[in-house]
matplotlib code that plots the C-alpha trace (Angstrom):
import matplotlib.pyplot as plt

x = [140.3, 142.8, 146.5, 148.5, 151.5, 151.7, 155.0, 155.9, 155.7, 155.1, 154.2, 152.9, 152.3, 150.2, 152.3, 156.1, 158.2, 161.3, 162.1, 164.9, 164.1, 164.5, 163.9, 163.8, 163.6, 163.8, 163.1, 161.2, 161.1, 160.0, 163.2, 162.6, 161.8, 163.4, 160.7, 159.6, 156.3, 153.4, 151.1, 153.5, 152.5, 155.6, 155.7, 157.1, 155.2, 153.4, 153.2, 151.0, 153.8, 153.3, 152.9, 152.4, 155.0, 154.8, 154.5, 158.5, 158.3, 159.9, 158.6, 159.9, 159.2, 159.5, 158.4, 159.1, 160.6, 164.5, 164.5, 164.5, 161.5, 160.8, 160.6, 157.7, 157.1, 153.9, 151.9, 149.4, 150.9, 154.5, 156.5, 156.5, 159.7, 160.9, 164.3, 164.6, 166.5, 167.7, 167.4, 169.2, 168.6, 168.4, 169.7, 168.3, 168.5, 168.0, 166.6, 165.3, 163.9, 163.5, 160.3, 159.8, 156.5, 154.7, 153.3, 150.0, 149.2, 147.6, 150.4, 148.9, 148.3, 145.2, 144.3, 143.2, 141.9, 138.2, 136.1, 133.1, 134.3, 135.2, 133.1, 134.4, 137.8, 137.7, 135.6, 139.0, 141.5, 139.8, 139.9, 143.4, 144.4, 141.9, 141.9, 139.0, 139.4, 136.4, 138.7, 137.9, 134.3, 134.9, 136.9, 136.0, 137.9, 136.1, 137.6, 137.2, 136.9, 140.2, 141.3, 142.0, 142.4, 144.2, 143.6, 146.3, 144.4, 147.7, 149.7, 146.8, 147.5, 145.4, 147.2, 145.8, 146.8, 145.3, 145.2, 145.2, 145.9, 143.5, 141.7, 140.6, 138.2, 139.2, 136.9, 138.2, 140.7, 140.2, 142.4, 142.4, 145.0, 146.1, 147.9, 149.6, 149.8, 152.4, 152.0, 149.7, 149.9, 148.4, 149.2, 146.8, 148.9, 151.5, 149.2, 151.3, 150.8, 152.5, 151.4, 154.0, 152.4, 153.0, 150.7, 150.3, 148.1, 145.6, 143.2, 139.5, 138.1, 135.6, 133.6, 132.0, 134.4, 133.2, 133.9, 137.9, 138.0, 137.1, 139.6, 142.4, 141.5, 141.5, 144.6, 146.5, 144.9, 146.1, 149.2, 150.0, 151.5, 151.6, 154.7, 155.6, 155.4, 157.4, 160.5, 160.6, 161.2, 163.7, 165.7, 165.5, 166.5, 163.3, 161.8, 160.8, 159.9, 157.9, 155.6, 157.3, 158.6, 160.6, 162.5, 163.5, 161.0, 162.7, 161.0, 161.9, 160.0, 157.8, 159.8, 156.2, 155.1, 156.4, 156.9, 154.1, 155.0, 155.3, 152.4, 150.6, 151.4, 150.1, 146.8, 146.7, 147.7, 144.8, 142.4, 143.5, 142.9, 139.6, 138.4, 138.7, 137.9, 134.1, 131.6, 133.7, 133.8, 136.0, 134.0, 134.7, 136.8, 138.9, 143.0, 142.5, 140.5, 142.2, 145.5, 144.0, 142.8, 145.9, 148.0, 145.0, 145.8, 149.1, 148.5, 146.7, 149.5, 151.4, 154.5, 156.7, 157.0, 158.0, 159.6, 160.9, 164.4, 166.5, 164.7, 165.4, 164.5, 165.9, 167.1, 170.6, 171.7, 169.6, 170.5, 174.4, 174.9, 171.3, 170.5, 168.6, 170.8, 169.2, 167.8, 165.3, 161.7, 161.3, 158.2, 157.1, 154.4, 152.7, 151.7, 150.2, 147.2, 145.0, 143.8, 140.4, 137.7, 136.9, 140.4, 139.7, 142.9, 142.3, 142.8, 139.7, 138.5, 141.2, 139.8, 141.3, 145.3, 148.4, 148.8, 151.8, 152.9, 155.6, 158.7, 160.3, 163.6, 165.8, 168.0, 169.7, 166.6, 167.9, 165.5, 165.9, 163.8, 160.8, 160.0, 161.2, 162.7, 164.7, 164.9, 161.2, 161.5, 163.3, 160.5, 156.9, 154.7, 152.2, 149.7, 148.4, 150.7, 149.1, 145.5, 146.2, 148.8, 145.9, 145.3, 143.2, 144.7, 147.9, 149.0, 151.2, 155.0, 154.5, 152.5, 152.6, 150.7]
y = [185.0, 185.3, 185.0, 185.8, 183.6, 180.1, 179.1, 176.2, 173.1, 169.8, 168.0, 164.3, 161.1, 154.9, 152.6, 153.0, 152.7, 151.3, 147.7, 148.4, 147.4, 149.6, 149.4, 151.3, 149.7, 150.6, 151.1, 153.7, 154.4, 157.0, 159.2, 159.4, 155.9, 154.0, 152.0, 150.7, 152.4, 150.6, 151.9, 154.9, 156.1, 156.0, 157.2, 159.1, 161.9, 163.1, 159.4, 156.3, 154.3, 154.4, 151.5, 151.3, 149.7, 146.6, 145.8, 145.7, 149.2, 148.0, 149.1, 148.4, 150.7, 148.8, 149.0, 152.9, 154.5, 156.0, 159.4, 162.3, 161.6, 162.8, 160.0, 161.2, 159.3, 160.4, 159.3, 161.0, 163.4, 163.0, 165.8, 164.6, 163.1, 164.1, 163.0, 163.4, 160.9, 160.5, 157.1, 155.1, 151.4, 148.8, 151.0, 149.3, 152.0, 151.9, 155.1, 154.7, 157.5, 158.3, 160.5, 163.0, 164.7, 167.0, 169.5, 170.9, 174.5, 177.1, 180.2, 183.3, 185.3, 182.8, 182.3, 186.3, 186.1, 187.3, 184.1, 186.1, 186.2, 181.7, 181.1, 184.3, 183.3, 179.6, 180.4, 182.7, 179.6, 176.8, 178.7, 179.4, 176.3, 173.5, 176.1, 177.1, 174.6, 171.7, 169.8, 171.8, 171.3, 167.8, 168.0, 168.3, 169.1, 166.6, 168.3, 172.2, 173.1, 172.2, 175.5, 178.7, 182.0, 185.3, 188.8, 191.2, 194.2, 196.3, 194.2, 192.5, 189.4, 186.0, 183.6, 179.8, 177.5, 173.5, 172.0, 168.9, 167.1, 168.2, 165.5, 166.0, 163.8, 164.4, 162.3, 164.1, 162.0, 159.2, 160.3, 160.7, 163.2, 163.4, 167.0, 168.1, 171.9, 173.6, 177.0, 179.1, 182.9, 184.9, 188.2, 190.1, 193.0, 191.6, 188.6, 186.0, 182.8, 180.4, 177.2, 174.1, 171.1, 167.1, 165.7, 161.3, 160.1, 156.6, 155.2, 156.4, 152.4, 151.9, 148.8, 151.0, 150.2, 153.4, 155.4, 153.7, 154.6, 158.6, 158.8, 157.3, 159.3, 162.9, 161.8, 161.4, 164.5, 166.4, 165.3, 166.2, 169.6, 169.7, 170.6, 167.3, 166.2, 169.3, 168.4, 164.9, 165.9, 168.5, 166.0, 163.3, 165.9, 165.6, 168.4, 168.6, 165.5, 165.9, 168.6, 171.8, 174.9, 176.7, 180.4, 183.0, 185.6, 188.9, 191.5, 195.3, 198.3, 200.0, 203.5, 205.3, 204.2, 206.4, 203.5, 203.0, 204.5, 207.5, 207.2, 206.3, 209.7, 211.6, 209.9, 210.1, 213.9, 215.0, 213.1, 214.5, 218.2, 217.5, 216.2, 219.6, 221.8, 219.7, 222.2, 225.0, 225.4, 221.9, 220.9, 217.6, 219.0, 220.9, 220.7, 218.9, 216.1, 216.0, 215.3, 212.9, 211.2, 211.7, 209.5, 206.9, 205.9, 206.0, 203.4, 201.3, 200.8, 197.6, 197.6, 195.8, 194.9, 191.4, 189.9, 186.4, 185.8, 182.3, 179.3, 176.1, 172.9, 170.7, 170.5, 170.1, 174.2, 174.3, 171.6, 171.5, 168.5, 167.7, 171.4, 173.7, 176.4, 178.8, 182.5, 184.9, 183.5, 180.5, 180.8, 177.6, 176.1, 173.0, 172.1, 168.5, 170.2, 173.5, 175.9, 174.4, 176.6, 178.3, 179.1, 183.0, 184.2, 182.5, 184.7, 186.2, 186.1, 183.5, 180.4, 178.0, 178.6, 176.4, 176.3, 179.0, 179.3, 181.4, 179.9, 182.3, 180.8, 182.7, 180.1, 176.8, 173.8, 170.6, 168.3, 164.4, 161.4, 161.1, 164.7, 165.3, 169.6, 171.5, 174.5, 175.5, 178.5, 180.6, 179.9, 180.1, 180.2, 182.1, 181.5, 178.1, 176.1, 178.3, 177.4, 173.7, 174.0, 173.9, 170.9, 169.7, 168.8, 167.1, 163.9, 162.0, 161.4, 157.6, 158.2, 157.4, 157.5]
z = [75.6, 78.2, 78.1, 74.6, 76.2, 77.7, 79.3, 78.4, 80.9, 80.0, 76.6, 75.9, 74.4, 73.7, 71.3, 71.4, 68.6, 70.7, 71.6, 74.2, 77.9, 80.5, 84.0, 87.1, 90.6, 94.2, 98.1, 99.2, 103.3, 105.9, 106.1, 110.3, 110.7, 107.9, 108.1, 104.5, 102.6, 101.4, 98.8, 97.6, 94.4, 91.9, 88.7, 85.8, 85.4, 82.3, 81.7, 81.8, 83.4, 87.3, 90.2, 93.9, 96.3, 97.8, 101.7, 101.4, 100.2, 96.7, 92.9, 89.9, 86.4, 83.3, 79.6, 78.9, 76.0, 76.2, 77.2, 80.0, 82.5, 86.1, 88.4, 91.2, 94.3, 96.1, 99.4, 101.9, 104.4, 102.8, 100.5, 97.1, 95.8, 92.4, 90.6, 87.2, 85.4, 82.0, 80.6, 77.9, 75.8, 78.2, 81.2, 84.7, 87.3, 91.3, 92.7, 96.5, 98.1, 101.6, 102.2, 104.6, 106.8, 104.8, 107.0, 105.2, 105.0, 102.6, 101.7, 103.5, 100.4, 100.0, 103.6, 103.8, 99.9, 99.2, 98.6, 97.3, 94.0, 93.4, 90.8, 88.5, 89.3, 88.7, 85.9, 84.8, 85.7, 83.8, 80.3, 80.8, 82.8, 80.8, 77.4, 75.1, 72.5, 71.6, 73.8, 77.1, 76.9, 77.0, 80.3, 83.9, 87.3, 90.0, 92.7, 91.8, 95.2, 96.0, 94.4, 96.0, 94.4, 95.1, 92.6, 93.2, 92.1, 92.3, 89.8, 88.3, 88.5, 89.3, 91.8, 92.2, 94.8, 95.1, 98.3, 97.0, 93.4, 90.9, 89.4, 85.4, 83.2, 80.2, 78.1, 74.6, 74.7, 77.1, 80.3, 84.2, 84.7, 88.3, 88.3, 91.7, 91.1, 92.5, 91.0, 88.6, 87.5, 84.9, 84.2, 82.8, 82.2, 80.3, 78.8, 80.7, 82.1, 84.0, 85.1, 87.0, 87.6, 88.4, 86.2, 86.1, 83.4, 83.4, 81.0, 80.9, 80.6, 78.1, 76.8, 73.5, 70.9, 69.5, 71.9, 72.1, 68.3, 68.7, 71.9, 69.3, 66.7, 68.6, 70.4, 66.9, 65.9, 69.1, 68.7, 65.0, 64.7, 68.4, 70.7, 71.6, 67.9, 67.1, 69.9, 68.7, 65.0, 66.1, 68.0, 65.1, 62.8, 60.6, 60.5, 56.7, 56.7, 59.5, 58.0, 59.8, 58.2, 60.3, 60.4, 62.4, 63.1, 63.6, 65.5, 65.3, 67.0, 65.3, 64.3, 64.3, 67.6, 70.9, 73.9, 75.5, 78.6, 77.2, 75.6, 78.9, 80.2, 77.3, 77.2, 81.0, 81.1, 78.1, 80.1, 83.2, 81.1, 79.7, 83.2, 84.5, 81.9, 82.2, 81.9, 80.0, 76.5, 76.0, 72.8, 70.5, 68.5, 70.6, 70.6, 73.7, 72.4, 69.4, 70.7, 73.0, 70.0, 68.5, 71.3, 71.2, 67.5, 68.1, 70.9, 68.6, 66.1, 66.6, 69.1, 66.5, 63.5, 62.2, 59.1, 59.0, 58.3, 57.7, 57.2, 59.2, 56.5, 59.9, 63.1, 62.1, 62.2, 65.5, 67.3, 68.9, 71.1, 72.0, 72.9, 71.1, 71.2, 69.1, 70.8, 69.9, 68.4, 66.0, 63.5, 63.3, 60.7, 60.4, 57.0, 57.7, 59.0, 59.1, 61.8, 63.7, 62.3, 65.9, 66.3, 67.6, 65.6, 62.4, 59.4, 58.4, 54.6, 54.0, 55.2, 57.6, 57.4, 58.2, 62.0, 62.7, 66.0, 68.0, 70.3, 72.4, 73.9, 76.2, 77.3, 75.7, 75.4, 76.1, 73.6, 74.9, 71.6, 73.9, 73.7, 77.2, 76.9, 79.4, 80.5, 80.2, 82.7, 79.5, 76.9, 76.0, 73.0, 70.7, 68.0, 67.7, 70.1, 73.2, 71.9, 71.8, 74.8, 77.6, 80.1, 78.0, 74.7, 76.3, 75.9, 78.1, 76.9, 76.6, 73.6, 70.0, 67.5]

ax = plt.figure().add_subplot(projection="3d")
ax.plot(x, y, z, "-o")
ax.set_aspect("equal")
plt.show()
């Protein structure tokens, strides 16, 4: 199935609930020449709201929802500009930006990595990077040749580098998704994976009212229970309201399980025993074999052992001046809707369940109303948020249901 843990990177979101005006306006020039740009792209990213500049180099960003957003400016052969910015009601900002000469080339892990094995590989990215849901198979990547990938067989881990934005159909829920990747690991040892990306979202257009309909009705569905719906309540202090239970989970080693380092040396030794002693009288019940045993069901038992502890009914004992400052791991359940029915860790013999998900935070999150969270570097997830969390199930920050 892949990786067990997404960190987390971006979330989404069509109709705002605001009525402030905000704008943003600028210059944007070559940095060498100062001459002005024509046809940059600009844009907050992981949003619908984006323009081109004039032949004066000018742009201005209007009609967007208060909030933290990364402004991205973005044009053949120059380095991508990103500022982030933090917007308030009303607030008309000027950002110019000066780009520089983007000299092109592919990292040198990928330039001396084994081709023969592309289709494996990408067929390894797009389940982790596009997800397994009923979402993914509704979802393409035009330009799938644009990807490189590197296996480290040593630390087992899959590398992917793009030499050029990705572009995604995602006709689940009606969007061209843009994505300028700038890194992507999993970790198959550990279960980890990290993905950083520019993504800039734009209609899919339409003329089957139809079709318009089942685009607004998975988007509101993706977005119920999802991480973005989850920030926004957290910020707005509305958590019960909002459908979420919330505690701490608490997670203790199990007492009857050695570490498994040790217990990698004690399998590995026993096998290393009964490898040589092939051919003697080494038979299947033999103290060899059954202490190798032994060590295998003690490998099998879970590392830790969790119990859940204080219960959070809203944001107001997580939240201290627009941070979450809360550490360890956050259970968090959505009781407005139930696990999909080919969710693979759906409870068996219990029918669909409440979606339950894990938040691991390391460091202080910065929450901002529009669903915007910072520092994503110290967090991931588990459980159902890592399902849903793929490519292919997010929404843009601009929307609403």
């Amino acid at each position: 199935m892949g990786a067990k843990k997404i960190f987390l990177l971006f979330w989404t979101c069509s109709t705002s609930p605001f009525i402030f005006s905000q704008t943003i306006h600028g210059t944007i020039t070559d940095a060498e020449s100062g001459k002005p740009v024509e046809y940059a792209n600009v844009f907050l990213a992981n949003t619908l709201t984006g323009t081109v500049t004039d032949a004066e180099g000018s742009y201005e960003l209007t009609g967007f929802d208060p909030g933290k957003y990364d402004l991205t400016i973005s044009f053949i052969g120059y380095k991508t500009f990103t500022r982030s910015l933090e917007i308030n009601a009303n607030d008309e900002l000027e950002v110019n930006g000066k780009l520089t000469v983007e000299v092109v080339s592919l990292p040198e892990v990928f330039v001396t990595a084994d081709t023969s094995n592309w289709q494996d590989d990408f067929q390894v990215f797009k389940a982790n990077f596009l997800g397994t849901t009923p979402a993914s198979d509704m979802c393409s990547i035009l330009n799938a040749r644009a990807l490189y990938f590197y296996y480290d067989r040593d630390e087992n881990i899959l590398f992917a580098h793009a030499r050029e934005p990705l572009e995604i159909i995602n006709d689940w829920l009606g969007y061209r998704i843009t994505y300028d990747m700038q890194s992507f690991q999993l970790d198959f040892r550990s279960g980890r994976l990290a993905f950083y990306g520019v993504p800039r979202f734009s209609y899919l257009k339409s003329k089957n009212k139809s079709t318009l309909r089942k685009w607004g009705r998975n988007r509101e569905e993706a977005y119920k229970g999802s991480l973005l719906h989850f920030f926004r309540s957290l910020n707005n202090l509305s958590l019960k309201s909002e459908q979420y239970e919330v505690q701490e989970l608490i997670r203790l080693s199990n007492p009857d399980r050695p570490p498994s380092d040790i217990l990698e040396k004690k399998i590995s030794s026993f096998r290393k025993k009964i490898r040589e002693q092939q051919g003697s009288e080494v038979s299947l019940s033999s103290p060899l074999t059954d202490s190798l045993q032994y060590y295998l069901d003690l490998k099998r038992q879970p590392e830790y052992i969790d119990s859940l502890g204080m219960k959070y009914t809203s944001g107001h004992a997580l939240m201290q001046n627009g941070e979450l400052a809360f550490r360890g791991i956050l259970h968090v359940t959505f009781l407005g809707a139930r696990e999909h029915r080919l969710y693979p860790f759906r409870r068996a013999g219990y029918g669909p369940g409440y979606q339950q998900s894990k938040l691991y935070i390391d460091e202080p999150l910065r929450v901002y109303a529009n669903g915007y969270f910072e520092d994503v570097r110290y967090s991931y997830v588990e459980g159902y948020w890592n399902w849903t969390g793929k490519m292919a199930s997010i929404l843009p920050l601009d929307y609403y249901p």
